[in-house]
C-alpha positions in Angstrom: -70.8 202.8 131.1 -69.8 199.2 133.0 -69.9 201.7 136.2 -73.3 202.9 135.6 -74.6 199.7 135.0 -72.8 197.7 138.1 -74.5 200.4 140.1 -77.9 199.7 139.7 -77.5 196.2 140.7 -78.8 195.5 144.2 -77.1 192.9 146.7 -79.6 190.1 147.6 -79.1 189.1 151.1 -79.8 185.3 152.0 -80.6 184.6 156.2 -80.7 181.5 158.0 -83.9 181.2 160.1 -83.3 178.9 163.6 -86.6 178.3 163.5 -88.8 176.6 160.9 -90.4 178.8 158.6 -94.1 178.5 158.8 -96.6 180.4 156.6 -99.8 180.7 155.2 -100.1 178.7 152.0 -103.2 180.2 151.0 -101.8 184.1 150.8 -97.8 183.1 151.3 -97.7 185.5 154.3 -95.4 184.6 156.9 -94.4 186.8 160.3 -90.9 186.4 161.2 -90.6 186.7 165.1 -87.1 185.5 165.9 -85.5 188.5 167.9 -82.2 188.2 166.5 -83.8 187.7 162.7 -86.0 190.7 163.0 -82.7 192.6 164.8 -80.5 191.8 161.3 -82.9 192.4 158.7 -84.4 195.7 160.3 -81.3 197.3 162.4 -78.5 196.0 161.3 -79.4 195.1 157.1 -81.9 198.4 157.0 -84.1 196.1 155.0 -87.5 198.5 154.4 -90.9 197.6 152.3 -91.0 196.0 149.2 -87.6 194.8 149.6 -86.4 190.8 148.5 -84.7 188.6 150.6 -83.7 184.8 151.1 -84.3 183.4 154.1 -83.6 179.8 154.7 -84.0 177.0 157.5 -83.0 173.4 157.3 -84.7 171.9 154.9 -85.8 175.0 152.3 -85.0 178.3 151.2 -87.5 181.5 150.4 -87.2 184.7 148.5 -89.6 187.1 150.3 -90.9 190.3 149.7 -91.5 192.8 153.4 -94.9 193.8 154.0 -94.5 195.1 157.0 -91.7 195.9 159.6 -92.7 196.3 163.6 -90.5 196.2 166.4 -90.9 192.6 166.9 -92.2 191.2 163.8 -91.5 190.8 160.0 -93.8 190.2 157.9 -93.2 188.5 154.5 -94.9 187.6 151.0 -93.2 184.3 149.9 -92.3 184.9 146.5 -90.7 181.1 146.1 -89.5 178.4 147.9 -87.2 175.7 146.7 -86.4 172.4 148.7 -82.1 172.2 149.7 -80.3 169.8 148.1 -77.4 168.4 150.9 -74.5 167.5 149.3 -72.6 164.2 149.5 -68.8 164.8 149.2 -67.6 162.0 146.8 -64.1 160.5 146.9 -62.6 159.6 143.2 -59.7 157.2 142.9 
């Protein structure tokens, strides 16, 4: 029974992004177009329509939703995005 449920859990891949990502606040559509991005979450990941990803840059991170895969281009629905928090390493005497 813990095998049957395990199994229908899916991985959630999380992808850093070079480049700032820039979308439309109004519909939260954004088109991915870094080569090596699109390369990962289409070729190498087999990510396909519908499916949720994170994707994050510097200062933020988004869970997506594809809503359409080319060649060259990814399109997203950006489900959420959340600021990143940098850490400070503290040292306790």
């Amino acid at each position: 029974h813990i095998l049957h449920h395990c199994s229908n859990m899916k991985h959630e891949f999380a992808l850093f992004s070079p480049d700032p990502i820039n979308y439309n606040s109004n519909n939260q559509l954004c088109s991915l177009t870094n080569k090596d991005l699109v390369h990962r979450i289409s070729t190498i990941l087999r990510l396909s329509l519908n499916d949720i990803f994170v994707i994050f840059d510097r200062s933020h991170y988004y869970t997506c939703s594809i809503t359409d895969i080319t060649k060259k281009n990814i399109s997203v629905k950006i489900i959420s995005k959340n600021s990143i928090i940098a850490l400070k390493p503290e040292i306790h005497w």
